[in-house]
VOMI-725711 format. One record per residue (C-alpha): residue in one letter; x, y, z. Coordinates in pm, whole numbers, padded with zeros to 5 digits, always signed. Example, Ala and Ser with C-alpha at 12.3 -4.5 7.8 and 13.67 -1.06 7.14 Angstrom:
BEGIN
A+01230-00450+00780S+01367-00106+00714
***
This chain:
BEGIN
X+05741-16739+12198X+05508-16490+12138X+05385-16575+11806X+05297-16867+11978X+05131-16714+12266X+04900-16474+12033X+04823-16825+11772X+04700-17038+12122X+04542-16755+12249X+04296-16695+11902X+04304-17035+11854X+04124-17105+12204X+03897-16790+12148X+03793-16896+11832X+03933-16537+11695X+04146-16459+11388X+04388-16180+11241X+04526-16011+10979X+04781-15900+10826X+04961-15607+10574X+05291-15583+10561X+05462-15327+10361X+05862-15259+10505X+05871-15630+10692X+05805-15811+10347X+05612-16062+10508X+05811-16181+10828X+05522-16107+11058X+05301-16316+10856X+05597-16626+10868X+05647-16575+11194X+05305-16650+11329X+05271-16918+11046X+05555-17122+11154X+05271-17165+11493X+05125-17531+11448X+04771-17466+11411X+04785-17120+11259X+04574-17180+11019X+04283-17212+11246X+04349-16828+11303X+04524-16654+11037X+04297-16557+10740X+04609-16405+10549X+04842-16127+10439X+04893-15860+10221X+05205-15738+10098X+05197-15398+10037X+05544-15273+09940X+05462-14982+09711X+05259-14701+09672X+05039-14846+09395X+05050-15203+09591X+04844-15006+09889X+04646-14795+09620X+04489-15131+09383X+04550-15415+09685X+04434-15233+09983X+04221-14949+09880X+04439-14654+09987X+04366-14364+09820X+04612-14197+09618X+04514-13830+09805X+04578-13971+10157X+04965-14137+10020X+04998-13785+09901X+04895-13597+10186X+05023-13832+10449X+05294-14022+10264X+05329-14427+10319X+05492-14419+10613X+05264-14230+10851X+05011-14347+11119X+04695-14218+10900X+04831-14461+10567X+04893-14791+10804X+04555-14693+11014X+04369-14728+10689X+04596-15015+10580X+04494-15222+10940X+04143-15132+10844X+04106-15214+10546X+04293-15592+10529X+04049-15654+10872X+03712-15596+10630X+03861-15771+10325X+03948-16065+10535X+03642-16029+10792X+03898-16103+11117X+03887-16004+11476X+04241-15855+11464X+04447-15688+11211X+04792-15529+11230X+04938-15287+10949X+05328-15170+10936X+05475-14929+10729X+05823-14799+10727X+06135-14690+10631X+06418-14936+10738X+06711-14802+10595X+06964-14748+10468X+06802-14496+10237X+06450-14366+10255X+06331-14151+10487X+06137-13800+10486X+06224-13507+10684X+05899-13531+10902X+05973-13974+10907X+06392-14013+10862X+06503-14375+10808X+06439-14568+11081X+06076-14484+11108X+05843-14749+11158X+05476-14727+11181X+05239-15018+11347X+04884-15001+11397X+04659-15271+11552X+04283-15313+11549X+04018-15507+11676X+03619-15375+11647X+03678-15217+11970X+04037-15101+12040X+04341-14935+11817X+04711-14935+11889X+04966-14746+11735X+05330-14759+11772X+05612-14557+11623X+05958-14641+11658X+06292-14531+11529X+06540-14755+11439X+06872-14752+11448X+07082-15014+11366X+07285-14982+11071X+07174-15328+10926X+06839-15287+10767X+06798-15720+10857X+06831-15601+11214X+06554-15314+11152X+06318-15499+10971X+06371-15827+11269X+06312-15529+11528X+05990-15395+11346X+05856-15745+11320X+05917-15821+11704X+05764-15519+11806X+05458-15561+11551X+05416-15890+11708X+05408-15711+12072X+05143-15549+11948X+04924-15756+11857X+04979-15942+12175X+04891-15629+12321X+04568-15584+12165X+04499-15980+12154X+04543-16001+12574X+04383-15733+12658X+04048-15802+12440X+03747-15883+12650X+03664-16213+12585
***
């Protein structure tokens, strides 16, 4: 329902988004896809699943996975930004994370998620920490709540 909601809602502004996806392998990206009509407003998708993926795909330097590590608000900021100018959209979302059952640094255990949103004039970010023991259940959580925001960022836009 609200993949739906966010694909009528750019639709009827005439507005698009984008996508990278690094621990959700693509789910947000199907999700809003499966929307009749999506491709009126989705200009595509990056999946970013490694280090060197982000580095050569995305333009991440090498220095900020280093200094920040992958899963960190500063790596999927840069991520959001930099899939919104390759793709030229209105909207771009960016998740990073470590779902488990491995993974995990001290400063981001498994569980971590990172989500940042962006339009020209707004960011939202979003941590959350997982629990579930399934890493399905983790990576359907992180996908849902990527998905909130963007709906987030989409409804409260000016227009």
């Amino acid at each position: 329902m609200i993949a739906q909601n966010i694909v009528h809602t750019l639709i009827r502004r005439k507005q698009t988004v984008s996508i990278a996806e690094s621990c959700t392998g693509g789910m947000i990206s199907s999700l809003l896809t499966d929307i009749p009509g999506a491709s009126r407003c989705f200009k595509g998708s990056a999946i970013i699943y490694t280090a060197k993926a982000k580095e050569s795909l995305l333009s991440i330097p090498k220095h900020v996975i280093r200094e920040y590590t992958e899963v960190s608000l500063y790596t999927t900021y840069r991520l959001a930004v930099n899939i919104r100018q390759r793709l030229l959209s209105d909207f771009a979302i960016a998740i990073t994370g470590y779902l488990g059952p491995g993974g995990g640094t001290r400063a981001h255990p498994k569980g971590t998620v990172c989500i940042v949103g962006i339009s020209k004039q707004r960011t939202v970010c979003k941590i959350l920490r997982l629990t579930a023991s399934s890493r399905t259940k983790n990576k359907k959580s992180a996908a849902a709540a990527a998905l909130s925001v963007l709906y987030r960022l989409v409804s409260t836009y000016p227009t």
